[in-house]
Wavefront OBJ file of the C-alpha trace (Angstrom):
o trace
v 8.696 16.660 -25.884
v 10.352 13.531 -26.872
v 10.579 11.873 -23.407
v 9.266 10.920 -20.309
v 9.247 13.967 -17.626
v 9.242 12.306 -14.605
v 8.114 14.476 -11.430
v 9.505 13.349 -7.646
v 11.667 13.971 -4.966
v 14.503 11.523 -4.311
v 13.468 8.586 -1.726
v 9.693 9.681 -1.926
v 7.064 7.819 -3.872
v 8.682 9.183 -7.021
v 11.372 6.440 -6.874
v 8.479 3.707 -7.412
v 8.279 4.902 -11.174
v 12.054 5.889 -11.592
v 12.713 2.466 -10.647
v 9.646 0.956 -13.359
v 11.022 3.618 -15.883
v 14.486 2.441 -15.325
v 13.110 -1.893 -15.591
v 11.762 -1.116 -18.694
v 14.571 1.320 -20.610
v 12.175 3.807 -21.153
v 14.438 7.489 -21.377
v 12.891 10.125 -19.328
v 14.173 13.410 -17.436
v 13.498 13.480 -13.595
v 12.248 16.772 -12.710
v 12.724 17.833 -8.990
v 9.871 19.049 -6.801
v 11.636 18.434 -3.564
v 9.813 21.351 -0.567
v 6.386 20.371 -2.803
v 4.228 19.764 0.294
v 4.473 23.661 1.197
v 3.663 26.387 -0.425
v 6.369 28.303 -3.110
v 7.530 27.549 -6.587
v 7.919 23.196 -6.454
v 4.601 23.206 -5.552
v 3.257 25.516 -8.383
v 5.158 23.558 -10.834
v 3.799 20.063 -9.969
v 0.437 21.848 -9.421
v 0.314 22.920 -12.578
v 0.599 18.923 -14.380
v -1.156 17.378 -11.168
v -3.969 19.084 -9.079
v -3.462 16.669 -6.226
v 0.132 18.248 -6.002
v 1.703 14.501 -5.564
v 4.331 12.478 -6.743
v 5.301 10.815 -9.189
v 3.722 12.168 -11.718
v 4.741 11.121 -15.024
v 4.649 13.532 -18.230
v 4.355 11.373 -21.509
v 5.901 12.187 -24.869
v 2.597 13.377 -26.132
v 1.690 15.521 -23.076
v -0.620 12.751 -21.248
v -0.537 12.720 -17.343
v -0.041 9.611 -14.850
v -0.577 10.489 -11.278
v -0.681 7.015 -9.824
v 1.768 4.646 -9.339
v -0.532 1.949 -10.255
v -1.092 3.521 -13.159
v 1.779 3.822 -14.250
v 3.068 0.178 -13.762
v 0.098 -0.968 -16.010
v 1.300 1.263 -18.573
v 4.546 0.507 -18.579
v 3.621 -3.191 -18.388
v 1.509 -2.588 -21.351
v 4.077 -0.993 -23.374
v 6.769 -3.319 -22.480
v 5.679 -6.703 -22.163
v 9.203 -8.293 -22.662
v 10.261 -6.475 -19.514
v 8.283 -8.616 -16.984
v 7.170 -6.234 -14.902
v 3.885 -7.827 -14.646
v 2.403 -11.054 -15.858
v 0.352 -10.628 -18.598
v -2.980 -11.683 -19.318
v -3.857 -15.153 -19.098
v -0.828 -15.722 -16.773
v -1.634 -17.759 -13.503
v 0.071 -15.466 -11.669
v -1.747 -12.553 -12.934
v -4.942 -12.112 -10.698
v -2.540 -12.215 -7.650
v -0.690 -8.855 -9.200
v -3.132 -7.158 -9.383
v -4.946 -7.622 -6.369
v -1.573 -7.049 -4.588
v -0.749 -4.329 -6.620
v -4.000 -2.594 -5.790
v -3.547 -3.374 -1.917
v 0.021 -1.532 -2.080
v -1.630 1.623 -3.416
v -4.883 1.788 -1.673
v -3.756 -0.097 1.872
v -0.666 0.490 2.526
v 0.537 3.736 0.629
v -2.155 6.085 2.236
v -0.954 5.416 5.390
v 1.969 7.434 4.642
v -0.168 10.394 3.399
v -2.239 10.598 6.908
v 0.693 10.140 9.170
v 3.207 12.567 7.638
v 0.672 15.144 7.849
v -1.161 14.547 11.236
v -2.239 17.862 11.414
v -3.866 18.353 8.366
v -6.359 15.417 9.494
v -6.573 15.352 12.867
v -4.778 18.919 14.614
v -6.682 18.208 17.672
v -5.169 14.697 18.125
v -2.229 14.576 16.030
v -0.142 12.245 18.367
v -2.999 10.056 18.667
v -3.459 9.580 14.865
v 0.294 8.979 14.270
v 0.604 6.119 16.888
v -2.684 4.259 15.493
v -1.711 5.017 12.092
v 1.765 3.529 12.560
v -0.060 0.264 14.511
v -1.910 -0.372 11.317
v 0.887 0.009 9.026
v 2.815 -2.479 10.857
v -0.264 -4.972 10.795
v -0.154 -4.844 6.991
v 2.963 -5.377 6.667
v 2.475 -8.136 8.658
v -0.719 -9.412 6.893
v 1.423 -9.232 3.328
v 3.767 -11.478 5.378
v 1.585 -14.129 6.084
v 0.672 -14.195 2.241
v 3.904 -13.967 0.955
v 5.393 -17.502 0.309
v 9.020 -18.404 0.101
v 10.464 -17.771 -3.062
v 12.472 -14.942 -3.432
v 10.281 -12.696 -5.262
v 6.815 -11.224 -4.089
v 5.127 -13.788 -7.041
v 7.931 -16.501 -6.074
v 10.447 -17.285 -9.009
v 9.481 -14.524 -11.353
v 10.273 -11.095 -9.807
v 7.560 -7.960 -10.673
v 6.509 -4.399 -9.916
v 5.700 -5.747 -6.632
v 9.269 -6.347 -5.756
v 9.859 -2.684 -6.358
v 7.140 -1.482 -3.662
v 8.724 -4.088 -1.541
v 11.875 -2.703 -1.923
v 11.258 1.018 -1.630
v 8.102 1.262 0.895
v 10.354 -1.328 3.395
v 13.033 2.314 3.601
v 10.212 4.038 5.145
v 8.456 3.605 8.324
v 8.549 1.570 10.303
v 11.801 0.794 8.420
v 14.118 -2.179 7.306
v 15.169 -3.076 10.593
v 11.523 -3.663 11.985
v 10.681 -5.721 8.636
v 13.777 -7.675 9.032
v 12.525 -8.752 12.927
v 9.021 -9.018 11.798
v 8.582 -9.834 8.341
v 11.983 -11.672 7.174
v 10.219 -12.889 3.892
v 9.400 -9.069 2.588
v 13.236 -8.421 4.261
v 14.579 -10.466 2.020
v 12.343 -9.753 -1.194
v 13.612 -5.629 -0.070
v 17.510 -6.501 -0.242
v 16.789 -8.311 -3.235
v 15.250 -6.138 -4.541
v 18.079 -3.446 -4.082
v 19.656 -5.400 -5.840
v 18.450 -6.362 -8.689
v 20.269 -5.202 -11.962
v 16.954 -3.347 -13.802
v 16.380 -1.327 -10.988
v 19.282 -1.099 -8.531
v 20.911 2.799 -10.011
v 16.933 4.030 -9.073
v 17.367 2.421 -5.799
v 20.688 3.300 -4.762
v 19.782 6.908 -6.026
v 16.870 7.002 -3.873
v 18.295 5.321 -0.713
v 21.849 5.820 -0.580
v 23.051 3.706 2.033
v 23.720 6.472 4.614
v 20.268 7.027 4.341
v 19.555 3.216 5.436
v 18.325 2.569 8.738
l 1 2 3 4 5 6 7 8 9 10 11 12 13 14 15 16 17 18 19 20 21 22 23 24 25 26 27 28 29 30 31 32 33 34 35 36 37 38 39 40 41 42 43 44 45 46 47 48 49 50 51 52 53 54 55 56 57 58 59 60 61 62 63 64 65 66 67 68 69 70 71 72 73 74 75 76 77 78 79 80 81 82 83 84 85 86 87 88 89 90 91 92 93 94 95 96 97 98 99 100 101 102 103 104 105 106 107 108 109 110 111 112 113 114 115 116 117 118 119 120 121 122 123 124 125 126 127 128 129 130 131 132 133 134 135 136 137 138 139 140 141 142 143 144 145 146 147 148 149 150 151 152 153 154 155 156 157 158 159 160 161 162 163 164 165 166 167 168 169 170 171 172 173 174 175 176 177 178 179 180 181 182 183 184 185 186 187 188 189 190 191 192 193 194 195 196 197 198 199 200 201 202 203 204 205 206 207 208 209 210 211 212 213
């Protein structure tokens, strides 16, 4: 293998690492595992490079597996340093990126895996779990809010991986409108985001604007 193999489904949490692989040049083939979270053949074939059956998950030349988003932006970061997708080492702004990094995937993101799925977690009181799972999400978003100061990018002048969960977390619930009411600082970082020349083919692939809402 003498690229990336990229596992997703277009406008999931796939388009997080299209979008990285994209910032960073890094060649890759996006392999399509769209009906994944039911049984039948998508689901055998990411099951059989990922036990936890998600995406992405991100097949390296040599056969190595990334199954976290957060994992993958490190690497990437690592292996492209000239890219800025995250400051390095030693940088001010570093500390910051990583803590906020680390709050996208373990705050915000797993909201999305309990309340797509209510009945996997809670089949007695599915409704229930979706309405306080969709309170809390918009409290985060609000919380980031308040932290986020008014530059244009998530770090200020210097845009980062953050930008990109900004940009592509803000299409799903409780959507671009809400943030734009709520949380005009991340609304603005999102169409910026959309925007921006590294990354804007991954995001206009994976939210097409009559997808937009």
């Amino acid at each position: 293998m003498s690229e990336w193999q990229l596992f997703g489904v277009r406008g999931w949490g796939s388009s997080l690492a299209e979008a990285m692989l994209d910032w960073v040049g890094e060649p890759y083939a996006f392999v399509d595992v769209a009906g994944f979270d039911r049984p039948g053949e998508a689901r055998e074939r990411l099951l059989a490079v990922n036990p936890l059956a998600r995406v992405p998950t991100l097949i390296g030349p040599d056969g190595q597996a990334l199954t976290e988003s957060a994992a993958i932006a490190f690497h990437l970061a690592e292996r492209h340093p000239e890219a800025g997708l995250a400051p390095p080492p030693g940088d001010p702004l570093r500390a910051s990126f990583l803590n906020r990094l680390v709050w996208f995937v373990s705050a915000l993101y797993p909201t999305f895996t309990f309340r797509d799925y209510p009945e996997r977690w809670a089949p007695e009181a599915a409704d229930q779990l979706v309405e306080r799972i969709d309170s809390y999400r918009r409290s985060l978003w609000e919380q980031f809010e308040s932290q986020t100061g008014e530059g244009p990018w998530v770090l200020g002048e210097r845009p980062s991986a953050l930008d990109v969960y900004v940009g592509a977390m803000s299409h799903w619930r409780p959507r671009r409108a809400w943030l734009k009411a709520r949380c005009p600082k991340l609304h603005g970082i999102a169409e910026r985001a959309d925007a921006f020349p590294p990354i804007a083919a991954a995001m206009l692939r994976n939210f097409p604007p009559e997808a937009a809402s």
